[in-house]
C-alpha angles and dihedrals in degrees: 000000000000116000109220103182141018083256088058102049090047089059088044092056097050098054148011126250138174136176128189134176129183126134092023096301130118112202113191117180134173130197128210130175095273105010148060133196130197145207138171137135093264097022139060118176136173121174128174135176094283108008133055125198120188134176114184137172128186130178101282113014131018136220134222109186128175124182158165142238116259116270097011093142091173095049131106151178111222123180114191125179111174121193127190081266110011141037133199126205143173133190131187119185148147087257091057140278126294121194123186145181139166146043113342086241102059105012114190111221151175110205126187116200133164096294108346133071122200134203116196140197134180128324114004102232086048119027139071149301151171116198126185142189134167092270108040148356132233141194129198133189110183102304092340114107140186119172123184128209145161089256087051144260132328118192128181137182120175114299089352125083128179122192119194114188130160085270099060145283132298126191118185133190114174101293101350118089134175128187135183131199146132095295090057148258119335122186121186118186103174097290095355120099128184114183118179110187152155086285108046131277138304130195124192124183139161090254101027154000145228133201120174108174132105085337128015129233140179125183128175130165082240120009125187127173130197145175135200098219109346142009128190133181114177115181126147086239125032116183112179121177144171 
């Protein structure tokens, strides 16, 4: 390229420059210590020491392609758009992918992290999610959950939780539990105890106890027993001591 004045050179000796033109195309590209850009009818390219920007277009598709350098664990590629209600945002980076919509108060989101991917809806504290591993799946409505695994199904709600396996099924209220399973019906209330099986039932409690199997039996520190109108025990051996 001829130099034609003092002005020109200097330019000249500060950067690098080249323009070519062949086809109906004009490429013009620069070169720097550390980047690049270029231009050309079908082809737009920046690159610098840690980012990469490409527009490309062939006969029949285009590409749009946005990067990073290699090993740039703290870079990102985020994409905003605000309205006056709404704002949209995307975020791409080594950490995961964020996607988000709606009003800046209850953002709506989808959100891709090492081993986990999240759907979100409304307030935080409130609203709802899906959450999901590679081993199970939860969803959450304010402080209502319900997770679901290969092993079952885990629901809570507030102080209740209720737990179904392939073993049976478990309900539990502060001190209270209930299960329930192939070998029968179990009912805890703090030191009382109910169990209904196969066999017949059984009743604990701190004052007293009841067995009803093959024989029955009830046994208290101090037992009395009353009816409003008529009471009636019928057995083929009675046997009553004191």
């Amino acid at each position: 390229m001829p130099m034609t004045n003092t002005q020109e050179r200097l330019v000249h000796l500060c950067s690098q420059f080249q323009i070519n033109a062949s086809d109906g195309y004009v490429d013009i590209s620069s070169t720097g210590p550390q980047s690049s850009l270029s231009l050309g009818g079908n082809l737009l390219q920046l690159n610098s020491a840690s980012c990469f920007l490409t527009l490309n277009s062939q006969d029949n598709a285009g590409i749009i392609q946005l990067s990073t350098a290699v090993g740039a664990s703290d870079s990102a590629i985020l994409l905003t758009a605000n309205g006056e209600v709404n704002a949209a945002q995307c975020t791409v980076s080594p950490q995961g992918i964020l996607l988000m919509y709606g009003p800046p108060t209850a953002l709506g989101y989808i959100q891709i992290t090492d081993g986990e991917m999240m759907l979100g809806m409304g307030p935080a504290l409130t609203g709802s999610q899906i959450a999901m591993t590679p081993e199970s799946i939860t969803l959450k409505v304010g402080t209502t959950t319900l997770t679901l695994t290969s092993d079952g199904i885990v629901a809570n709600s507030g102080g209740t939780t209720v737990a179904i396996s392939p073993e049976g099924v478990t309900e539990e209220l502060g001190a209270i539990t209930r299960e329930l399973g192939m070998a029968g019906h179990t009912l805890e209330a703090g030191e009382s105890t109910m169990e209904l099986g196969m066999s017949g039932l059984t009743a604990e409690g701190p004052t007293g106890s009841l067995a009803f199997d093959a024989s029955g039996e009830l046994s208290a520190a101090m037992l009395t027993e009353s009816a409003d109108a008529v009471l009636s025990q019928e057995s083929a051996l009675v046997n009553i001591g004191s």
